[in-house]
Backbone as JSON, one array per atom type, in Angstrom:
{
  "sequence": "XXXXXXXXXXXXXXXXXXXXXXXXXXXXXXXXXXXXXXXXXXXXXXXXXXXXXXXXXXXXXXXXXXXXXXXXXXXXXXXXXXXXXXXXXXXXXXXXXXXXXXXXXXXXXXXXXXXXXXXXXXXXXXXXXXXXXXXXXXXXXXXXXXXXXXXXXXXXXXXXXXXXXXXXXXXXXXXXXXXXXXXXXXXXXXXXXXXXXXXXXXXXXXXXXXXXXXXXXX",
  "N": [[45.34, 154.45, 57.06], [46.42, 152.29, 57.42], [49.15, 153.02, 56.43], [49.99, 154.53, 58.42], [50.5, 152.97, 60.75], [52.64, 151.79, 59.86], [54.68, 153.71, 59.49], [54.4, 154.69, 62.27], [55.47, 152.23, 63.62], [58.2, 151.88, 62.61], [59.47, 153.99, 63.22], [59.36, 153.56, 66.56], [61.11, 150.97, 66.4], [63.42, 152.46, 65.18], [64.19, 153.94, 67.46], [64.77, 152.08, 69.53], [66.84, 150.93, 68.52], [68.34, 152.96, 68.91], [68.64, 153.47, 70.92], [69.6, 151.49, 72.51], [72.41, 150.82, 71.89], [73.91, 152.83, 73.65], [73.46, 151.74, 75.99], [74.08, 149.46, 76.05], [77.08, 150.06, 75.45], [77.68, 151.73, 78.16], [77.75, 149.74, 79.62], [79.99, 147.93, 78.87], [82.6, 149.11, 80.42], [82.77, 147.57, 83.08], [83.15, 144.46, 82.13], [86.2, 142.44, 82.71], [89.16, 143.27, 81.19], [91.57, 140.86, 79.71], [93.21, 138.24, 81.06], [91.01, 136.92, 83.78], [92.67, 137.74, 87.0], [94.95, 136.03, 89.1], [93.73, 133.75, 91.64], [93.5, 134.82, 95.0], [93.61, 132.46, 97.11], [95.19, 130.28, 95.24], [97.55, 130.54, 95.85], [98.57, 129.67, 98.69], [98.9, 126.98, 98.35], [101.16, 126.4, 96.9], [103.61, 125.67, 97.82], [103.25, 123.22, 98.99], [102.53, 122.24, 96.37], [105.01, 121.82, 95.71], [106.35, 120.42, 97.52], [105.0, 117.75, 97.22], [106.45, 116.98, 94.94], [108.87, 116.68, 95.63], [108.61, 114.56, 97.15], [107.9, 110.93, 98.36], [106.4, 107.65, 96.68], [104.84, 105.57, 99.08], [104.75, 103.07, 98.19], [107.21, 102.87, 96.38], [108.89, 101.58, 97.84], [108.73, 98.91, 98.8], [110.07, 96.55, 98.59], [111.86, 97.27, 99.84], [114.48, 95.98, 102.29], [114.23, 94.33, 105.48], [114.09, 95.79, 108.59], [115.68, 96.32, 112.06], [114.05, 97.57, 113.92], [111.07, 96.54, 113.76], [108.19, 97.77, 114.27], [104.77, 97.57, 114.41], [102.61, 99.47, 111.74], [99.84, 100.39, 113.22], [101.69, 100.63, 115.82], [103.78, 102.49, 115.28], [102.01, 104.77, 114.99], [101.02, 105.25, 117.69], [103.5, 106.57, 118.6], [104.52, 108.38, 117.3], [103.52, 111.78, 115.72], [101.07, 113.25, 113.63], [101.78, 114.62, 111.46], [104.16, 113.39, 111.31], [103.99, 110.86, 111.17], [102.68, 110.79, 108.72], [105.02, 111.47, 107.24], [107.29, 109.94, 108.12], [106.37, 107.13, 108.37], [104.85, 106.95, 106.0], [106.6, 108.37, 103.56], [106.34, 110.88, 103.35], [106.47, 114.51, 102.39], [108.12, 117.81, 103.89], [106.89, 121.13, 103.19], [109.32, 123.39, 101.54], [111.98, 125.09, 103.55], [110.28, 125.15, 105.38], [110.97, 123.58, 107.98], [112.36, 122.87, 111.07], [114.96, 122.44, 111.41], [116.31, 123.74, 109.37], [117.63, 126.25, 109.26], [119.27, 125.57, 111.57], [122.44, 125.1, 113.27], [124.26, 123.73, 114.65], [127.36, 123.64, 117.18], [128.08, 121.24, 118.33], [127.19, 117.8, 118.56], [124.47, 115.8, 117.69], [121.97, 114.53, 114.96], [119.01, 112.74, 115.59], [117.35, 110.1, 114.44], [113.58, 110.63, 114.16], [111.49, 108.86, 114.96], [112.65, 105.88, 116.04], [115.04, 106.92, 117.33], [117.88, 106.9, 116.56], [121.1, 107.24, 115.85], [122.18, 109.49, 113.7], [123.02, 111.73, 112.06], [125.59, 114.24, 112.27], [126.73, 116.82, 114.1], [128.74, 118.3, 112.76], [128.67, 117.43, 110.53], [126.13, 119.07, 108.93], [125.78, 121.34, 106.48], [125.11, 124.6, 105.19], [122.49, 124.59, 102.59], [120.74, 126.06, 100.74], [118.71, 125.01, 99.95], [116.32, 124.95, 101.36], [115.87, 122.59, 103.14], [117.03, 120.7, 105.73], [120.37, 120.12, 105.18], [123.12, 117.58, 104.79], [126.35, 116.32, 104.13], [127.31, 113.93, 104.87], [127.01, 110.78, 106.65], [126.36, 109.09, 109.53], [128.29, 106.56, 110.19], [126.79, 103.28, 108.57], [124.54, 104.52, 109.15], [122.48, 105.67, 107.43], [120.63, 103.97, 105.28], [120.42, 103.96, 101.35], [118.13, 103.76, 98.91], [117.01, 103.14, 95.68], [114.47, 105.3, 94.22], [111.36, 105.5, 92.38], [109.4, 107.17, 91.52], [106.71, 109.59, 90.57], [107.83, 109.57, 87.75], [110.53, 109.7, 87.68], [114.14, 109.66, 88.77], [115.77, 108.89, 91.21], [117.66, 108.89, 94.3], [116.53, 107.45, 97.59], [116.63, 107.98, 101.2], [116.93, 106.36, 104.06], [116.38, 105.43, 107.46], [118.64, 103.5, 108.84], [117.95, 101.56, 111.03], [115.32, 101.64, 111.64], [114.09, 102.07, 109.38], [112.48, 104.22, 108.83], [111.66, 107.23, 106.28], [113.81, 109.74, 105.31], [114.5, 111.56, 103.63], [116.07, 112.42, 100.3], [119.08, 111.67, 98.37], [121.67, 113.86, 96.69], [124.06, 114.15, 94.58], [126.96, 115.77, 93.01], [126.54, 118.01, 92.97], [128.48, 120.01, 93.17], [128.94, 121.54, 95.75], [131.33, 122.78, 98.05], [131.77, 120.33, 99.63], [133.21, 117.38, 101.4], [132.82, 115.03, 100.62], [130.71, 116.19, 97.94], [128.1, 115.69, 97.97], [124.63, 115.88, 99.15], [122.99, 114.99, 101.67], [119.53, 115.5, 101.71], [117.01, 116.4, 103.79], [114.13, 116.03, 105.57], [113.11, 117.81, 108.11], [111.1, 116.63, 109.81], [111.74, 114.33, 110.11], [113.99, 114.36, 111.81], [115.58, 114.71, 115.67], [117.2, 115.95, 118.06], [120.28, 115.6, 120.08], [122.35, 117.58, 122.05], [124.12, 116.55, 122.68], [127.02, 113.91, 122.53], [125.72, 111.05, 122.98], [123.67, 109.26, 121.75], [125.78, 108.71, 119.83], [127.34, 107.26, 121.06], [126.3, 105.1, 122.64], [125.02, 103.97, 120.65], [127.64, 102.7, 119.44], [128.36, 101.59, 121.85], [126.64, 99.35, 121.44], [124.23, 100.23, 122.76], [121.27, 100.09, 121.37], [119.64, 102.28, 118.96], [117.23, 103.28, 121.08], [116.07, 105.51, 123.45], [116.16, 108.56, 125.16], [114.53, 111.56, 123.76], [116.18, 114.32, 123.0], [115.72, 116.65, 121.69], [115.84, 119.99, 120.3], [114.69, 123.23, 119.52]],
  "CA": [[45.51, 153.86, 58.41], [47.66, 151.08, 57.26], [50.15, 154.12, 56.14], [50.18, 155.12, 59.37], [50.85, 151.85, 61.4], [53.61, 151.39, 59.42], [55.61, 154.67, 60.46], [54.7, 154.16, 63.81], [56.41, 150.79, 63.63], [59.45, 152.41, 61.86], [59.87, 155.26, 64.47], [59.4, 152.8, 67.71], [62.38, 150.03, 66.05], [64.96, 153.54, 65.29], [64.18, 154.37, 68.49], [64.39, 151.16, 70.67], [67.74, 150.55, 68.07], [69.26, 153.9, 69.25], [69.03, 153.99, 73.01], [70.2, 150.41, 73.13], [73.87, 151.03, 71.65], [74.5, 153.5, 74.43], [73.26, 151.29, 77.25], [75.23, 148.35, 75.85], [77.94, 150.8, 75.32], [77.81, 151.97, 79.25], [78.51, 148.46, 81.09], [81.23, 148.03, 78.63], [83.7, 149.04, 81.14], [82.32, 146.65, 83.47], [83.96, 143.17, 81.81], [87.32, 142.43, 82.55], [89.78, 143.35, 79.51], [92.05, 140.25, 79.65], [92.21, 136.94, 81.65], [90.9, 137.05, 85.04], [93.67, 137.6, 88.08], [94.75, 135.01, 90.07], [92.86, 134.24, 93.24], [94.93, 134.57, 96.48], [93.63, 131.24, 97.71], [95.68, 129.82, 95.12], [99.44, 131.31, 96.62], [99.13, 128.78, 99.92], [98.89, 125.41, 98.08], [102.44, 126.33, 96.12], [104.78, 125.5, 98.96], [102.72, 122.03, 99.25], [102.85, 121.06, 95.56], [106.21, 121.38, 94.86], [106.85, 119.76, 98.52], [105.29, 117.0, 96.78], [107.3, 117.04, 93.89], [110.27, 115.85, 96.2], [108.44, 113.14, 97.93], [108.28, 109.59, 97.39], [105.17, 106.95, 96.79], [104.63, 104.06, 99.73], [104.6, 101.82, 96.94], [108.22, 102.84, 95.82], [110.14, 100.92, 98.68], [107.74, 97.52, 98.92], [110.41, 95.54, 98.49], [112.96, 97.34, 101.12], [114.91, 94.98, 103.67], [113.36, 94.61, 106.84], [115.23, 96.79, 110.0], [115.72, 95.85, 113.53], [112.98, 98.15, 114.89], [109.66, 96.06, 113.22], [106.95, 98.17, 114.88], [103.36, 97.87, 113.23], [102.27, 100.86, 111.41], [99.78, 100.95, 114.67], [102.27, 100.76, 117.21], [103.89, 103.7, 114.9], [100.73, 105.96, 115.06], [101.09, 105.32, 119.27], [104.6, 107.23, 119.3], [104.64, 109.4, 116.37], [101.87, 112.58, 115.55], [100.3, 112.75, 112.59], [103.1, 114.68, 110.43], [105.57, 112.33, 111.76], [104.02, 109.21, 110.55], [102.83, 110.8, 107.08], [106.76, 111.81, 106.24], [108.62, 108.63, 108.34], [106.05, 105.98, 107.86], [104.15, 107.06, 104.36], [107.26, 108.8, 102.76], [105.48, 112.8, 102.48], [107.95, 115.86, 102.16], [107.48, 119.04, 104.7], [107.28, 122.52, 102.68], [110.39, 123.94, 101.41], [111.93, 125.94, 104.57], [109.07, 125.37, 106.85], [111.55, 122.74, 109.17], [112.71, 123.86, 112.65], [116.47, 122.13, 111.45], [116.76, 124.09, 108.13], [118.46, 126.69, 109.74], [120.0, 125.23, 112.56], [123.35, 125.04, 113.03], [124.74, 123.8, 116.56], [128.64, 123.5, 116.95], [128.18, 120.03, 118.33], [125.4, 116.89, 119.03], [123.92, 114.32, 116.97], [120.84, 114.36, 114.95], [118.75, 111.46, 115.2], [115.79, 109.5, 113.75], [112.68, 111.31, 115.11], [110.8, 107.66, 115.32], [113.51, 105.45, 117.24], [116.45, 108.2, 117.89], [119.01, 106.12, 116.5], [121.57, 108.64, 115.87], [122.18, 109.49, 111.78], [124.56, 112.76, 111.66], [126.57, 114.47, 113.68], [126.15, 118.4, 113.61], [129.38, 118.53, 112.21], [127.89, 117.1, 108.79], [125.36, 120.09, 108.15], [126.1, 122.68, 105.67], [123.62, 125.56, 104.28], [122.6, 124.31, 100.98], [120.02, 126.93, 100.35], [117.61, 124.29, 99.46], [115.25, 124.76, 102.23], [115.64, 121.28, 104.11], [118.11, 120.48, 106.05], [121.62, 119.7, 104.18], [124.33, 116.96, 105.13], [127.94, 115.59, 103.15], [127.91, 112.36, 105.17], [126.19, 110.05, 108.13], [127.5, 108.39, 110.7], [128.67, 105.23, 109.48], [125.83, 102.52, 108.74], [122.92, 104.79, 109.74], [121.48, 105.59, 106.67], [120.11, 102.97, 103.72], [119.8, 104.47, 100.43], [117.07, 102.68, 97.71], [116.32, 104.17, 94.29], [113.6, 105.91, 94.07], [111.48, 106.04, 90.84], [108.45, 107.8, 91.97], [106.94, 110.4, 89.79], [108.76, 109.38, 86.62], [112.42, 110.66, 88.1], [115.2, 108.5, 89.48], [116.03, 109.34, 92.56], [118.1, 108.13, 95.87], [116.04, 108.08, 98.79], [117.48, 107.83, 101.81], [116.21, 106.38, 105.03], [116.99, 105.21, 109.26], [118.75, 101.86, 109.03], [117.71, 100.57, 111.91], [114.16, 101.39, 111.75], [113.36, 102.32, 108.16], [111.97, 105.99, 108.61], [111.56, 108.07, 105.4], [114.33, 110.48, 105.8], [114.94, 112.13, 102.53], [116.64, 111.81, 99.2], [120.28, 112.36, 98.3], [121.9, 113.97, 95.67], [125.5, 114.15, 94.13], [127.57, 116.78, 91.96], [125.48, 119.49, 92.76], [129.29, 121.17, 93.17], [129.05, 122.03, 96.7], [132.33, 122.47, 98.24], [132.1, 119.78, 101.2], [134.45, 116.47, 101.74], [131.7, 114.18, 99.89], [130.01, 116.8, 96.68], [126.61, 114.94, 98.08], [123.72, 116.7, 99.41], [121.57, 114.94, 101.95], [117.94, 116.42, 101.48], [116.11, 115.56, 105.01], [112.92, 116.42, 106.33], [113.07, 118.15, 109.89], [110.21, 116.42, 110.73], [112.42, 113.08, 110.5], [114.86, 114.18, 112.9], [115.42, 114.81, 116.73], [118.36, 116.34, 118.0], [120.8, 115.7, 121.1], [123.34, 118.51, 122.25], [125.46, 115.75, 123.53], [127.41, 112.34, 121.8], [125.23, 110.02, 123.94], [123.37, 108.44, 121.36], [126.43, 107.86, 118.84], [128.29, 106.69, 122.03], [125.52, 104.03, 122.52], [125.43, 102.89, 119.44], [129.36, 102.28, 119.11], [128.42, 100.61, 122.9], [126.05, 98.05, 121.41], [122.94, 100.22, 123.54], [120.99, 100.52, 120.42], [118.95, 103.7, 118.98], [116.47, 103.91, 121.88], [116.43, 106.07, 124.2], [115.28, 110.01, 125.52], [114.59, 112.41, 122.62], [116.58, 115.84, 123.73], [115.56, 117.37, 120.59], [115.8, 121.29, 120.75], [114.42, 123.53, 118.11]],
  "C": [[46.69, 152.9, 58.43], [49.42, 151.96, 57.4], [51.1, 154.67, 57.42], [50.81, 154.45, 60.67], [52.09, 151.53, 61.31], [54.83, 152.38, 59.51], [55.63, 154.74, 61.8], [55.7, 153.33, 64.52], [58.22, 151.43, 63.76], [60.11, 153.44, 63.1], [60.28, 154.34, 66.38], [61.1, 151.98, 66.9], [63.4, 151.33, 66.21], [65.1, 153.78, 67.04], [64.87, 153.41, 69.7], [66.22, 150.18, 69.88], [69.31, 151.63, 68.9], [69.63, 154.1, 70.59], [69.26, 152.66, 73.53], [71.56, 150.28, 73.16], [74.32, 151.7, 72.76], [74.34, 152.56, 75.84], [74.13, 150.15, 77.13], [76.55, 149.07, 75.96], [78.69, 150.96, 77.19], [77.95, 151.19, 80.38], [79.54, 147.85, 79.8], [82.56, 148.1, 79.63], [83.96, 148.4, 82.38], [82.96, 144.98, 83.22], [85.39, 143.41, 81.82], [87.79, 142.4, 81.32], [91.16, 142.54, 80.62], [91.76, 139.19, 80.25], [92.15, 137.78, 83.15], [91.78, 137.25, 86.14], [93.41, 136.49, 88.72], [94.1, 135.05, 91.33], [93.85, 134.18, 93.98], [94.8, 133.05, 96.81], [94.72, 130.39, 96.69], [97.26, 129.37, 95.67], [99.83, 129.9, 97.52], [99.16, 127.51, 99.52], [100.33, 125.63, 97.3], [103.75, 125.83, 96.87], [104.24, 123.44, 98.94], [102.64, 121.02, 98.14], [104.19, 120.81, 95.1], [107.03, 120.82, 96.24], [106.28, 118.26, 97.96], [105.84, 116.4, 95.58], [108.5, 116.53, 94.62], [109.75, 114.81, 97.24], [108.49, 111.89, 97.23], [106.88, 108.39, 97.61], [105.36, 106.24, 97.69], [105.25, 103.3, 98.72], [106.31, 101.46, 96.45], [109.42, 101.69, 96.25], [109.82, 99.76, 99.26], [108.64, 96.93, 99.07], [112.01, 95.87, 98.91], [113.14, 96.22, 101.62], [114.14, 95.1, 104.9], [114.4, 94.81, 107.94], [114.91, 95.7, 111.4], [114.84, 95.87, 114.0], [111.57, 97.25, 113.98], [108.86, 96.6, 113.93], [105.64, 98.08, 113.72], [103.03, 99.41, 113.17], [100.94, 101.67, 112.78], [100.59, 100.91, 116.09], [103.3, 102.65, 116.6], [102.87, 104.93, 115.31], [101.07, 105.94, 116.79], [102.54, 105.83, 119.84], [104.99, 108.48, 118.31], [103.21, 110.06, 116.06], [101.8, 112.69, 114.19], [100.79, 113.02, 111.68], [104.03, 113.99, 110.59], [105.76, 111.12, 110.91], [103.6, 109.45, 109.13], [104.47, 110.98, 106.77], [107.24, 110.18, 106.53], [107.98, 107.71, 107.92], [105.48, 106.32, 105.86], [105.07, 107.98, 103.5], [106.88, 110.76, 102.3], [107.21, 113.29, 102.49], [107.2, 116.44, 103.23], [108.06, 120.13, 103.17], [108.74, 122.59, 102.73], [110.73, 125.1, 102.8], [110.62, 126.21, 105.98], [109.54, 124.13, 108.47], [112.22, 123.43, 109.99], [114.4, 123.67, 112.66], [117.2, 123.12, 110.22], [118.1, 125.17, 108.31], [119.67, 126.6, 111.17], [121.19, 124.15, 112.61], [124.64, 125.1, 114.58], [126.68, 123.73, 116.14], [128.88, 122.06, 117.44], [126.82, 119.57, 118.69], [125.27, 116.05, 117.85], [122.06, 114.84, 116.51], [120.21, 113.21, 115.06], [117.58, 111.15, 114.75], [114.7, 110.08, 114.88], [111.48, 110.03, 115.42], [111.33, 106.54, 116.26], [114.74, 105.79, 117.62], [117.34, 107.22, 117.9], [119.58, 107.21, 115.71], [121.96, 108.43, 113.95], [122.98, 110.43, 111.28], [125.1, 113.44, 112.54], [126.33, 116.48, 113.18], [127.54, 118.59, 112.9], [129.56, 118.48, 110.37], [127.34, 117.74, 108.02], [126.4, 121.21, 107.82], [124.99, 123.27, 105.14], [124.03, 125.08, 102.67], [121.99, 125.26, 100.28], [119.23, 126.61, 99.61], [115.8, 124.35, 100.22], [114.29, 123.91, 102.91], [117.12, 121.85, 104.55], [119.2, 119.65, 105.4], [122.39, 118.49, 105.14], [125.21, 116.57, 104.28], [127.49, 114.34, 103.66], [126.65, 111.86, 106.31], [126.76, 109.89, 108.52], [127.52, 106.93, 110.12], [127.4, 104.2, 109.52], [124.81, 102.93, 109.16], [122.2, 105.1, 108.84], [121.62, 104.27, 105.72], [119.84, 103.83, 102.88], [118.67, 103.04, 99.39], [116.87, 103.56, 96.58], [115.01, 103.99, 94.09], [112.95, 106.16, 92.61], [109.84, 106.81, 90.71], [108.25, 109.19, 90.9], [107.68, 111.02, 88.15], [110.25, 109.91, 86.58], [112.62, 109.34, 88.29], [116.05, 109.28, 90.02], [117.02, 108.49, 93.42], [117.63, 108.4, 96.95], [116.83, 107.57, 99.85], [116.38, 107.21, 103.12], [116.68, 105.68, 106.76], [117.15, 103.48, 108.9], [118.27, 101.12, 110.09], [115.42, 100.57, 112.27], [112.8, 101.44, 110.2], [112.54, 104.18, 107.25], [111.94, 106.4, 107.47], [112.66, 109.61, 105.88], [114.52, 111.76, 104.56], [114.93, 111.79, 101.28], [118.08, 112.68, 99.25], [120.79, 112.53, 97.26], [123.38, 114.11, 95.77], [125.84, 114.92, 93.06], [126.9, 117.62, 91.83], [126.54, 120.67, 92.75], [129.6, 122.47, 94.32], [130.22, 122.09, 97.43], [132.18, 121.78, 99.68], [132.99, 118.41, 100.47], [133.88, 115.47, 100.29], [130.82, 114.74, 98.4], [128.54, 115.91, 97.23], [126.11, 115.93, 98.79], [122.55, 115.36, 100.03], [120.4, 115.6, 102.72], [117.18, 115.57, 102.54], [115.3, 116.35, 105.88], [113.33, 116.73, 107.93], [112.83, 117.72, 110.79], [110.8, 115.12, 111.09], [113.02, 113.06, 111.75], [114.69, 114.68, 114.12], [116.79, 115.11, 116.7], [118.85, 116.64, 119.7], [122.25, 116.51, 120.92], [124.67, 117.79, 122.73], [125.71, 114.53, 122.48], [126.6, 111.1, 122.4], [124.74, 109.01, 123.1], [124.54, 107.65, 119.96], [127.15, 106.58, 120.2], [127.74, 105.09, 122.32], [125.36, 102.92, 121.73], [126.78, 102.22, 119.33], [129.29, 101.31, 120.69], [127.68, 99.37, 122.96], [124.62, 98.53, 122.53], [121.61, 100.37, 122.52], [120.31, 101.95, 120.39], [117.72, 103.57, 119.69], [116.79, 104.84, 122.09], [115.2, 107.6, 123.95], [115.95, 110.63, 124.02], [114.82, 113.76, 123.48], [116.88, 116.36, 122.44], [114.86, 118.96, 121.44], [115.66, 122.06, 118.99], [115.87, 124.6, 117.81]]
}
């Protein structure tokens, strides 16, 4: 009896050994062979981190000059929308190529500060950099401030609206571009506003300061 228990045994284990290899065997092709694919959701955050890769901390420019325009950061929020005042007041970036100026390319006009439209380049200034902001060589005399920038462990030149402070950019030099200046300023879209006419340099040079109507056109 014992004899007999004991082949039983023996026959059940071969058995319960042999028809498991094939079933393990048959979701085999089932596990991914290598790493996992990327997810799609990752794709749309890539434009956004390496937009902040060219921004600049609050913190960086604490100990800026103080401008003409002194508005409180709430009288800001009550004329600027909500990308306006993250780039001009809190320093953000916009996406590479996602500004309405990147490609635009008038034959005359003035861009100006998109917080108190004090005028800052002249359309004659932009060149395609093929950076995917908007490019300039020069300003109009006394409208931008630069500050160095050390945000992110770089060293930088940011650039920004003399008369009110705005967050406009950063600017670079010897990038080997053929304009008057070899500089490159790198400026958010969302900074600027743009008149088809000289009115607001004209103003300025008349002592009306950078108020005024925004005849920004995309």
């Amino acid at each position: 009896m014992r004899s007999t228990l004991i082949r039983l045994f023996q026959t059940l284990s071969n058995l319960t050994r042999n028809s498991a290899t094939p079933l393990r065997n048959s979701y085999s092709c089932l596990r991914p062979v290598g790493p996992p694919p990327l997810r799609s959701s990752f794709m749309p955050i890539i434009p956004s981190f390496i937009a902040s890769l060219f921004g600049t901390t609050a913190a960086s420019n604490m100990s800026s000059p103080s401008y003409p325009d002194q508005r409180t950061p709430d009288e800001w929020r009550a004329v600027l929308n909500k990308e306006q005042f993250r780039i001009l007041r809190e320093k953000g970036t916009e996406p590479p190529g996602s500004g309405r100026f990147d490609k635009h390319y008038p034959s005359a006009g003035v861009y100006t500060c998109a917080g108190c439209h004090a005028p800052l380049y002249k359309a004659s200034h932009k060149f395609s950099s093929g950076c995917g902001w908007p490019a300039y060589f020069d300003s109009i005399p006394g409208a931008v401030t630069r500050h160095e920038d050390r945000a992110f462990g770089m060293v930088r030149t940011e650039i920004v609206c003399s008369n009110c402070g705005g967050h406009l950019g950063h600017v670079f030099k010897g990038e080997g571009f053929p304009t008057p200046t070899d500089e490159r300023h790198c400026v958010n879209s969302v900074s600027l506003s743009f008149s088809p006419e000289d009115e607001p340099v004209q103003q300025k040079e008349g002592g009306g300061g950078g108020e005024g109507e925004d005849k920004s056109k995309a």
